[in-house]
C-alpha positions as CSV (number, residue, x, y, z in Angstrom):
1,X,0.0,0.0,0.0
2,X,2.9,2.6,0.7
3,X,4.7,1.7,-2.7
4,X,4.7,5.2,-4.5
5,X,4.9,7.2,-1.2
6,X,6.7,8.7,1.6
7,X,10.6,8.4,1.9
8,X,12.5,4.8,2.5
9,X,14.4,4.7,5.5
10,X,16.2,0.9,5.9
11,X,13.2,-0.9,4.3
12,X,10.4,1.5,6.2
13,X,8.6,3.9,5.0
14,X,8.4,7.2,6.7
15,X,4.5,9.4,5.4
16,X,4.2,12.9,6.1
17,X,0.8,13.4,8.0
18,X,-0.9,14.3,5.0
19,X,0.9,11.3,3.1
20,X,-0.5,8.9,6.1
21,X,-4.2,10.6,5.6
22,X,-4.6,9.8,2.0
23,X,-3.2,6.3,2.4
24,X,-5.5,6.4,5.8
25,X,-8.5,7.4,3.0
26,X,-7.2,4.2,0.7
27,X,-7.7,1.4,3.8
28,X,-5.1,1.8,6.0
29,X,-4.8,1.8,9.9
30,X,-2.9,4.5,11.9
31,X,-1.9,2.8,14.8
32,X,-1.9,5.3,17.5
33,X,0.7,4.4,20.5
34,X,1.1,7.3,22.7
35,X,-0.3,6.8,26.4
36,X,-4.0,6.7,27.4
37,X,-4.3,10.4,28.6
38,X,-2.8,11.8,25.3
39,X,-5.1,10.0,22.8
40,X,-8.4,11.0,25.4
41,X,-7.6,14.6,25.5
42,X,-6.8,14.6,21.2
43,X,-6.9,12.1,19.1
44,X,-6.6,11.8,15.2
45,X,-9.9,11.7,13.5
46,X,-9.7,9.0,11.1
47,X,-12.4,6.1,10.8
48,X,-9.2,3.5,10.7
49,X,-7.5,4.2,13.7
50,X,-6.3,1.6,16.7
51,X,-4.9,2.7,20.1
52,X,-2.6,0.6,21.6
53,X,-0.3,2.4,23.8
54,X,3.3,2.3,23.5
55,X,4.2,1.2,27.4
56,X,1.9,-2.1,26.4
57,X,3.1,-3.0,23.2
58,X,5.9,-5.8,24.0
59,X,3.0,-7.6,25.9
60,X,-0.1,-6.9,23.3
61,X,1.6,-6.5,19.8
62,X,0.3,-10.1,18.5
63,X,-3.5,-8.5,18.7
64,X,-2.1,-6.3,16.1
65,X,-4.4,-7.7,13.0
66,X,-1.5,-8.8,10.4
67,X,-3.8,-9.0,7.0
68,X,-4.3,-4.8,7.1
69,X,-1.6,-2.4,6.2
70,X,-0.6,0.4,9.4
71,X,0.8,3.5,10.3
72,X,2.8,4.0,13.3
73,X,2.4,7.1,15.0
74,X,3.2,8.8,18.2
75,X,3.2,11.9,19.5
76,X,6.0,13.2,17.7
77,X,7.7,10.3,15.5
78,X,10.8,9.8,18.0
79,X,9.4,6.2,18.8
80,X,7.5,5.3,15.8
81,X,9.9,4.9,14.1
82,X,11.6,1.8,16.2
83,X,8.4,0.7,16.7
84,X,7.6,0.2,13.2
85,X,11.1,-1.2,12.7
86,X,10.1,-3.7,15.9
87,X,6.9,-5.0,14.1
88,X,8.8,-5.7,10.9
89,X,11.1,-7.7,12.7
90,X,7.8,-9.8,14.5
91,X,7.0,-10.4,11.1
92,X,4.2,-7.4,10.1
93,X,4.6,-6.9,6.7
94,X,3.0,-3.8,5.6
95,X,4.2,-1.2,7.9
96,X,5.4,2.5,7.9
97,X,5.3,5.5,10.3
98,X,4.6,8.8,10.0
99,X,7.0,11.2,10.4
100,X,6.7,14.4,12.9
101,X,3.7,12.2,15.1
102,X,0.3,13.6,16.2
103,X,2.0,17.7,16.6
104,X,2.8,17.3,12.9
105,X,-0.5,16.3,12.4
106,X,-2.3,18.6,14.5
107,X,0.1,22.1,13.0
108,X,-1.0,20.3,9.0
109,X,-4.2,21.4,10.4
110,X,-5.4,17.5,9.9
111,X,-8.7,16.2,11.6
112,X,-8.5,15.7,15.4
113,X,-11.1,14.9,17.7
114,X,-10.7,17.2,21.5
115,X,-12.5,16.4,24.5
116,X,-11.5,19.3,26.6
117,X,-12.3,17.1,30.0
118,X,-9.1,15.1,29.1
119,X,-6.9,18.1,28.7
120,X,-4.3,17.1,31.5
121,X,-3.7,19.6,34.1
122,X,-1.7,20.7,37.5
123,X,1.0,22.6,38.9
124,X,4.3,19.8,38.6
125,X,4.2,16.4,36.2
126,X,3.4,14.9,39.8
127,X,0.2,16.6,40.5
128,X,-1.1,16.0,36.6
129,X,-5.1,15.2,36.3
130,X,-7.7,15.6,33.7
131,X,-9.9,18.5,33.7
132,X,-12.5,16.4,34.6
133,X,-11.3,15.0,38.0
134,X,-10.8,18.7,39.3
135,X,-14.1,19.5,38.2
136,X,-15.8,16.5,39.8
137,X,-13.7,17.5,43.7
138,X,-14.8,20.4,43.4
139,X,-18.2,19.1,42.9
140,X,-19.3,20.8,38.9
């Protein structure tokens, strides 16, 4: 599926966000693997997108259909890439990433879903919650 696109680095392909979008549009998969609370607060708006998140993936990779082709993306392509690269090693065929993650995505001005609830918030990394939990103590 990636044949006449995007750039080949050592056998995978990297798309640009808009690349990834029209191959999205042709029956691919984005496979989304950045943590939970990233993907609730924005996620990519594409009918063909799974979520499995990247501090899971050694333990559920094999649920990973193998008969569709997939794009590996992250938040901003540092880990795609090795993840994409890890997948063709466990025997996934038709894989690329896309380069520049979700922030690439999301400054192409690409569709993205926002709950606004999810938007992580707090003082230090520590003290990080969504919207909606400081809205539910202080009883909204």
């Amino acid at each position: 599926m990636f044949e006449n696109t995007g750039i080949d680095y050592s056998g995978i392909k990297a798309l640009t966000p808009k690349e990834a979008k029209e191959v999205v549009e042709k029956g691919a998969y984005i496979l989304d693997i950045r943590e939970e609370a990233e993907v609730n607060h924005k996620a990519l708006d594409v009918p063909n997108a799974m979520f499995l998140p990247h501090s899971q993936l050694e333990e559920s990779y094999k649920d990973i259909p193998r008969d569709v082709s997939f794009i590996v993306t992250d938040s901003t392509g540092m880990k795609s890439k090795e993840v994409a690269r890890f997948l063709k090693e466990e025997g996934f065929e038709d894989v690329a990433y896309m380069a520049g993650g979700f922030k690439e995505w999301e400054m192409d001005k690409l569709p993205v879903t926002v709950d606004v609830d999810e938007q992580l918030t707090g003082s230090c990394f520590c003290m990080l919650t969504t919207k909606r939990e400081v809205k539910k103590r202080r009883g909204q």
